[in-house]
ROFIBA-750695 format. One record per residue (C-alpha): residue number from 1; y, z negated, x; residue in three letters. Coordinates in Angstrom, 3 decimals. Layout:
+-----+----------+----------+----------+-----+
:   k :       c2 :       c3 :       c1 :   r :
+-----+----------+----------+----------+-----+
: NUM :        Y :        Z :        X : ALA :
...
+-----+----------+----------+----------+-----+
***
This chain:
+-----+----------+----------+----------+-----+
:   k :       c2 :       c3 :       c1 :   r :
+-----+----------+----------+----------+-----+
:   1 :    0.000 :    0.000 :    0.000 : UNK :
:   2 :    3.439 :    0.674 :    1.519 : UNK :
:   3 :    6.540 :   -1.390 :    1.397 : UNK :
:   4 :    7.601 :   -2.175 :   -1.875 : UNK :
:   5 :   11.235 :   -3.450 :   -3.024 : UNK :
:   6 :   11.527 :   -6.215 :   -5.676 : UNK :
:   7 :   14.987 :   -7.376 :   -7.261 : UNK :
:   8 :   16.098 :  -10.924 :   -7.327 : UNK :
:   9 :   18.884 :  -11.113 :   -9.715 : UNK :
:  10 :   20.904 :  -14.599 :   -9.200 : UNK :
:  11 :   24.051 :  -15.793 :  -11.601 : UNK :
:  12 :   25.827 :  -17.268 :   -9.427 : UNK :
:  13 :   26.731 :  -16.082 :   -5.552 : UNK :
:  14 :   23.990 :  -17.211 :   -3.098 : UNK :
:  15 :   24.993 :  -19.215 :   -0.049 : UNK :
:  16 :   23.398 :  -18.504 :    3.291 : UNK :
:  17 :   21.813 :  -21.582 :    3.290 : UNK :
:  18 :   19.984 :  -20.866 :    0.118 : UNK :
:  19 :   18.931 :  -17.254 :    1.102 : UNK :
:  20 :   17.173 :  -18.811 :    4.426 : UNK :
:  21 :   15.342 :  -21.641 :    1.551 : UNK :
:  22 :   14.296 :  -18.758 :   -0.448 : UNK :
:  23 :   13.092 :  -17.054 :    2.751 : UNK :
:  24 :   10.763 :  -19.917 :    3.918 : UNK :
:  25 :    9.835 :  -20.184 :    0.564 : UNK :
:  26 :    8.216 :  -16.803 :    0.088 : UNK :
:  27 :    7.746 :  -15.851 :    4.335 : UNK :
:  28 :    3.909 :  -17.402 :    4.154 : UNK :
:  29 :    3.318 :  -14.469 :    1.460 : UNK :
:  30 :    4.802 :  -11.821 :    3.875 : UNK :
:  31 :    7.772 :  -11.295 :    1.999 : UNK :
:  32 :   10.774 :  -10.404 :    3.681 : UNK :
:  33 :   14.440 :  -11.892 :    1.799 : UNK :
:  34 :   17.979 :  -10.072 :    2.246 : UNK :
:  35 :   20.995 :   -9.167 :    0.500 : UNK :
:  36 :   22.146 :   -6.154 :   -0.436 : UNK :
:  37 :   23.916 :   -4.100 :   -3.066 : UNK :
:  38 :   22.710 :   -1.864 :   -5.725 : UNK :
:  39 :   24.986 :    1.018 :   -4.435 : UNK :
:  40 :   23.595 :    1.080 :   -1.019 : UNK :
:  41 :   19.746 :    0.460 :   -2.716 : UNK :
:  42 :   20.070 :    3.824 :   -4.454 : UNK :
:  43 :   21.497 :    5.518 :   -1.515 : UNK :
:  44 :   18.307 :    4.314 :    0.924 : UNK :
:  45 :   15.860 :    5.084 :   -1.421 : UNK :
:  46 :   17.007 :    6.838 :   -4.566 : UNK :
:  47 :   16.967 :   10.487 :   -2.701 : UNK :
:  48 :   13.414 :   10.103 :   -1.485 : UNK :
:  49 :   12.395 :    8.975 :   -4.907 : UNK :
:  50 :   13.757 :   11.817 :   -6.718 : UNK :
:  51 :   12.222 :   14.222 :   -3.879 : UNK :
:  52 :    8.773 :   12.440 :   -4.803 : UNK :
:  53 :    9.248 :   12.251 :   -8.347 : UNK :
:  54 :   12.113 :   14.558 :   -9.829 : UNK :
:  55 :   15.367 :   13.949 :  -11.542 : UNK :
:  56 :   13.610 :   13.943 :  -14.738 : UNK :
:  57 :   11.612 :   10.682 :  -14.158 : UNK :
:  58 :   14.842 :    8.887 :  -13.709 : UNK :
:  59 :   14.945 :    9.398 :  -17.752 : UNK :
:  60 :   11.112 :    9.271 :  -18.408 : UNK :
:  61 :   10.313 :    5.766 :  -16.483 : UNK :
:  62 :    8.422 :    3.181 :  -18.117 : UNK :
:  63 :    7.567 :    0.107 :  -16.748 : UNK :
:  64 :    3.818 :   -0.070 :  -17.107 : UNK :
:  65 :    1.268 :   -2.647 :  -16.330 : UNK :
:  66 :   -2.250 :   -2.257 :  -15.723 : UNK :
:  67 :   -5.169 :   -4.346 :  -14.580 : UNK :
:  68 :   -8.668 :   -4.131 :  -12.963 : UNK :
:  69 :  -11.457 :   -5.955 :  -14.819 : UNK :
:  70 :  -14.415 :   -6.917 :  -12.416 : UNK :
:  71 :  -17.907 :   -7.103 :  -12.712 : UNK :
:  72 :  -19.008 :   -9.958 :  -14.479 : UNK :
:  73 :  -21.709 :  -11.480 :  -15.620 : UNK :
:  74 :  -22.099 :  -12.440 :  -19.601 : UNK :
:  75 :  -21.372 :  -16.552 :  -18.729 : UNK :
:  76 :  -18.627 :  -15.474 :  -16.496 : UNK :
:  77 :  -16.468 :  -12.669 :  -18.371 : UNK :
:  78 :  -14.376 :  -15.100 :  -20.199 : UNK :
:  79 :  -11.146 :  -14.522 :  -18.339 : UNK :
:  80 :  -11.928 :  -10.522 :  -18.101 : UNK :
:  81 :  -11.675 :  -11.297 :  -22.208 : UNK :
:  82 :   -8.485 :  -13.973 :  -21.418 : UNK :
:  83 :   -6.910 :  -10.543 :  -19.787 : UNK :
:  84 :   -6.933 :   -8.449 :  -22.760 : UNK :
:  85 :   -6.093 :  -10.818 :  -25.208 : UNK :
:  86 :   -2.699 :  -11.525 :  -22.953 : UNK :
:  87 :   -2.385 :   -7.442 :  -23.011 : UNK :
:  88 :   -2.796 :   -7.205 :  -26.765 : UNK :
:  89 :   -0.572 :  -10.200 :  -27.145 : UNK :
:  90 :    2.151 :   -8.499 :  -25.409 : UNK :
:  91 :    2.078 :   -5.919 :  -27.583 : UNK :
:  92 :    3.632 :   -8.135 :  -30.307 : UNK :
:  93 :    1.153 :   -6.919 :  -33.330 : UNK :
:  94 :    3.134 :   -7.743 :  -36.327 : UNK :
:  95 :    1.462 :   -5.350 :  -38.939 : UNK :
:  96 :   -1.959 :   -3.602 :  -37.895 : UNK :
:  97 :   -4.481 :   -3.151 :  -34.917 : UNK :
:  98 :   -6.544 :   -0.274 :  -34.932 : UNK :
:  99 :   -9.260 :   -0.259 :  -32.379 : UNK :
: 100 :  -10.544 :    3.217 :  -31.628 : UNK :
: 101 :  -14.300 :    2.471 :  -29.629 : UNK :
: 102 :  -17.186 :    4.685 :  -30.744 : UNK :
: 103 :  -19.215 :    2.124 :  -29.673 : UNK :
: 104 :  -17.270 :   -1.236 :  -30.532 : UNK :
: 105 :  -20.899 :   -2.332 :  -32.785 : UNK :
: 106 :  -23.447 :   -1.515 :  -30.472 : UNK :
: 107 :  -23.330 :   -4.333 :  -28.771 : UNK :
: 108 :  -26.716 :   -6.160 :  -27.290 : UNK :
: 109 :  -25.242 :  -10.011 :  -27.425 : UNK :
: 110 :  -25.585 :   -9.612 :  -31.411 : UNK :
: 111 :  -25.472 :  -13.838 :  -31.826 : UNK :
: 112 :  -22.308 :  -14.038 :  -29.457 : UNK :
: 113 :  -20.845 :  -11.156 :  -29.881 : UNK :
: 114 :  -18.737 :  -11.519 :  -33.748 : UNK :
: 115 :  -17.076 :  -14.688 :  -31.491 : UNK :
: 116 :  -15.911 :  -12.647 :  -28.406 : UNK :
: 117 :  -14.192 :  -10.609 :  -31.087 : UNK :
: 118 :  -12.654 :  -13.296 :  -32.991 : UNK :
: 119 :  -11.472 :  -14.926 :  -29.891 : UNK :
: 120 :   -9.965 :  -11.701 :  -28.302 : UNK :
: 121 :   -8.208 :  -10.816 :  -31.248 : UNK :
: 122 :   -7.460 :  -13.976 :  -32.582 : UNK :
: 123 :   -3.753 :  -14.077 :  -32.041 : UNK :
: 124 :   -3.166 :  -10.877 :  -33.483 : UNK :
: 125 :   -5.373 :  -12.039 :  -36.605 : UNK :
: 126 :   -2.976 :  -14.197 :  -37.644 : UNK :
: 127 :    0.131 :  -12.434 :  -37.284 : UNK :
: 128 :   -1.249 :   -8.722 :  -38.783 : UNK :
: 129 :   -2.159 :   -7.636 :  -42.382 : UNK :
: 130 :   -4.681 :   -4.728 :  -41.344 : UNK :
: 131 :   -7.450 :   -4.160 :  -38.682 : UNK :
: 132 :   -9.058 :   -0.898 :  -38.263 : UNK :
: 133 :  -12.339 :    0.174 :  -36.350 : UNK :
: 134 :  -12.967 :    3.770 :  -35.560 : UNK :
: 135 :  -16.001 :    4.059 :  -33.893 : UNK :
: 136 :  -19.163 :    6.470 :  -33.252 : UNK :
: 137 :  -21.379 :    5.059 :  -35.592 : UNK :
: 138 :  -24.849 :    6.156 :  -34.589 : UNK :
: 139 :  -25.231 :    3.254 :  -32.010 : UNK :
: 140 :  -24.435 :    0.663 :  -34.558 : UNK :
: 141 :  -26.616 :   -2.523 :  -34.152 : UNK :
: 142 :  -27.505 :   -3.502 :  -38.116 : UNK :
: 143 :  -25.567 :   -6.247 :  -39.605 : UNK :
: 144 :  -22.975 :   -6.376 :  -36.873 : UNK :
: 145 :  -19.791 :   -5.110 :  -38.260 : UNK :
: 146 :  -20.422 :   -7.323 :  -41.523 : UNK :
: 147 :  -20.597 :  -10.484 :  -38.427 : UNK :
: 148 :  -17.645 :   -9.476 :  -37.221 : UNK :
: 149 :  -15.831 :   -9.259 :  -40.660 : UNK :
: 150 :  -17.138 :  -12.213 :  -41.762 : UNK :
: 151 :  -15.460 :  -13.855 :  -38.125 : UNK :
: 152 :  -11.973 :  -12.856 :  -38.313 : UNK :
: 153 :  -12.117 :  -13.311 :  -41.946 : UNK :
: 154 :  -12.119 :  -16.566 :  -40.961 : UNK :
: 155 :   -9.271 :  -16.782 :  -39.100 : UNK :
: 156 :   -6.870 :  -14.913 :  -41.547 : UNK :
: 157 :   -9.110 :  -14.978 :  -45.491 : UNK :
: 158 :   -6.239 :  -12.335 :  -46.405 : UNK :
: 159 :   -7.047 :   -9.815 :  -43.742 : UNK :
: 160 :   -7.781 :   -6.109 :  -44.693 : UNK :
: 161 :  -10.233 :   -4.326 :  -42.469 : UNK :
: 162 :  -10.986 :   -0.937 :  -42.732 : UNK :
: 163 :  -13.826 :    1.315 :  -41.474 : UNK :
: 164 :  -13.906 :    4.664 :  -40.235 : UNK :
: 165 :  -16.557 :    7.058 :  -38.442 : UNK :
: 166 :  -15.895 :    9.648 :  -36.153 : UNK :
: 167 :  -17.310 :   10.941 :  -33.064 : UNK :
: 168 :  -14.154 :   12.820 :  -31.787 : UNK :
: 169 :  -12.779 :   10.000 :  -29.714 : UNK :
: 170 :  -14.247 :    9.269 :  -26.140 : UNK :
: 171 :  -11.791 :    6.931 :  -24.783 : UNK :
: 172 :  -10.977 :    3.220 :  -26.174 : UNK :
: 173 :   -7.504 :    2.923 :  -27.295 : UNK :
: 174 :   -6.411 :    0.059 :  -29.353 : UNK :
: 175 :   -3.118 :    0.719 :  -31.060 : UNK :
: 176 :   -0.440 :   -1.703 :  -32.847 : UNK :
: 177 :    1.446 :   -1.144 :  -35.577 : UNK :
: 178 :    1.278 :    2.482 :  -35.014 : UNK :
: 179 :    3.688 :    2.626 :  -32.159 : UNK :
: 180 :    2.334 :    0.624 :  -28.987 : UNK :
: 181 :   -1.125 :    0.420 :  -27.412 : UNK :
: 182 :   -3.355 :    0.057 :  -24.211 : UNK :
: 183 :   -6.224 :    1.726 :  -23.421 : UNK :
: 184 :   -9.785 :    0.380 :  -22.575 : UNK :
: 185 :  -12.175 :    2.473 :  -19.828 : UNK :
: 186 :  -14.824 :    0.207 :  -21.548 : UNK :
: 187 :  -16.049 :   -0.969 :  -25.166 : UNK :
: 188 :  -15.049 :   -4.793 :  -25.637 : UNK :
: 189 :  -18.841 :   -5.176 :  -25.541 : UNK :
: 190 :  -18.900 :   -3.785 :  -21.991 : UNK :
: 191 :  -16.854 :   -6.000 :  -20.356 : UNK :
: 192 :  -17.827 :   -6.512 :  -16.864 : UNK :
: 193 :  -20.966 :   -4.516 :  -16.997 : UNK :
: 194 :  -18.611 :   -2.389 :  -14.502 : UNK :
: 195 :  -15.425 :   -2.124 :  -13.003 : UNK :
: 196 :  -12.603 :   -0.623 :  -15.417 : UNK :
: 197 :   -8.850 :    0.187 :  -16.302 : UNK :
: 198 :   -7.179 :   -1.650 :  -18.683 : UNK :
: 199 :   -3.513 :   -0.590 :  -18.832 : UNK :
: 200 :   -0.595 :    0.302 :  -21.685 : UNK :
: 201 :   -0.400 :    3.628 :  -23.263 : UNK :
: 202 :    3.301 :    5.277 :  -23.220 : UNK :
: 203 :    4.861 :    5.814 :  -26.526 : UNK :
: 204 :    3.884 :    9.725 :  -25.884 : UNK :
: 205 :    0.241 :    8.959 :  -25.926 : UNK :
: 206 :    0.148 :    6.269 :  -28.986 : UNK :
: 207 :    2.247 :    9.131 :  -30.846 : UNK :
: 208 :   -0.339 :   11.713 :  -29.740 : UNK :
: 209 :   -3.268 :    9.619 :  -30.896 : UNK :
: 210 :   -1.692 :    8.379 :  -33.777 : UNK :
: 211 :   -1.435 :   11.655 :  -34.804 : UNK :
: 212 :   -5.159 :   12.745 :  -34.127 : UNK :
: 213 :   -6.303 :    9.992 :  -36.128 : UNK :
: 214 :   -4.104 :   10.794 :  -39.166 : UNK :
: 215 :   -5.019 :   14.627 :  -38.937 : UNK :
: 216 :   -9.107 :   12.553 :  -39.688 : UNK :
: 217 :   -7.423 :   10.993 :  -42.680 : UNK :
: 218 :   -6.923 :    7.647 :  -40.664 : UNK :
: 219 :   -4.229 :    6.060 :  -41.961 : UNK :
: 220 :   -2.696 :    3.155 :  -39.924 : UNK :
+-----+----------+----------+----------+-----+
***
């Protein structure tokens, strides 16, 4: 990885004194503390950017985040789980979640399973109206999605979940309230079987995918 240039925005005007506490504070992780000002960051690096990148991506930016999930075994997943529950809490779900995994019920932990789901989405549960599953269907374990209904109908008794089957989606993407989302290079009930991608989708792709699902009659 090569250098990399964080911002530290103070209020008030830092002393020299406090920029040399700062530095000890932070020297032990290899960071390096000056002062500078934005005029003369953009003129060091804002020319190579735009040679790397383009004018255009000084419009187009996003800040995105994305994370690695491990291996893990099933008794130690939990905080692969923790992870995207903090990602789909982020996402402030107000009104609906709409999970798109073909195979989000073919899971082989059938007794644990309904509670991995309730925890994960628990949050958004409680502050959402609607939950929607698209998935692949054919790899459904019997009796599963009726476990996992029955779990988060605990958690919210006026919840509306809604069912759909398609096979035209390859790719997890859970999306919230139609406008934000993050996308999955596993099903939830893959978790740590091997290493994957969980990161945010751009407002491009929910739009994009938000539109494939309504073209299916998938209303969100």
């Amino acid at each position: 990885m090569g250098e990399q240039l964080v911002w530290l925005k103070s209020a008030q005007n830092l002393t020299g004194d406090k920029l040399l506490e700062i530095q000890a504070a932070v020297a032990p992780l290899g960071v390096a503390v000056g002062m500078t000002y934005p005029s003369r960051i953009v003129a060091e690096h804002g020319k190579q950017y735009v040679i790397e990148n383009g004018v255009s991506s000084l419009f187009t930016a996003q800040l995105l985040e994305e994370e690695i999930l491990p291996q893990a075994s099933t008794t130690t997943r939990q905080p692969l789980f923790d992870v995207i529950k903090k990602f789909l809490t982020q996402l402030a779900p107000s009104q609906s979640v709409t999970i798109v995994d073909p195979y989000f019920f073919a899971a082989r932990n059938v007794l644990t399973y309904p509670s991995i789901v309730a925890n994960v989405l628990g949050p958004a549960v409680n502050a959402v109206s609607q939950i929607t599953f698209v998935r692949d269907g054919t790899k459904d374990v019997p009796g599963l999605s009726a476990a996992v209904v029955t779990a988060l109908k605990s958690l919210n008794s006026s919840l509306t979940i809604s069912d759909h089957t398609t096979s035209d989606f390859h790719d997890r993407f859970w999306i919230v309230d139609g406008t934000r989302g993050l996308v999955l290079g596993t099903s939830l009930n893959g978790v740590g079987n091997r290493v994957c991608l969980l990161d945010y989708l751009s407002e491009t792709d929910v739009a994009a995918i938000v539109q494939e699902l309504s073209a299916r009659g998938i209303v969100l």
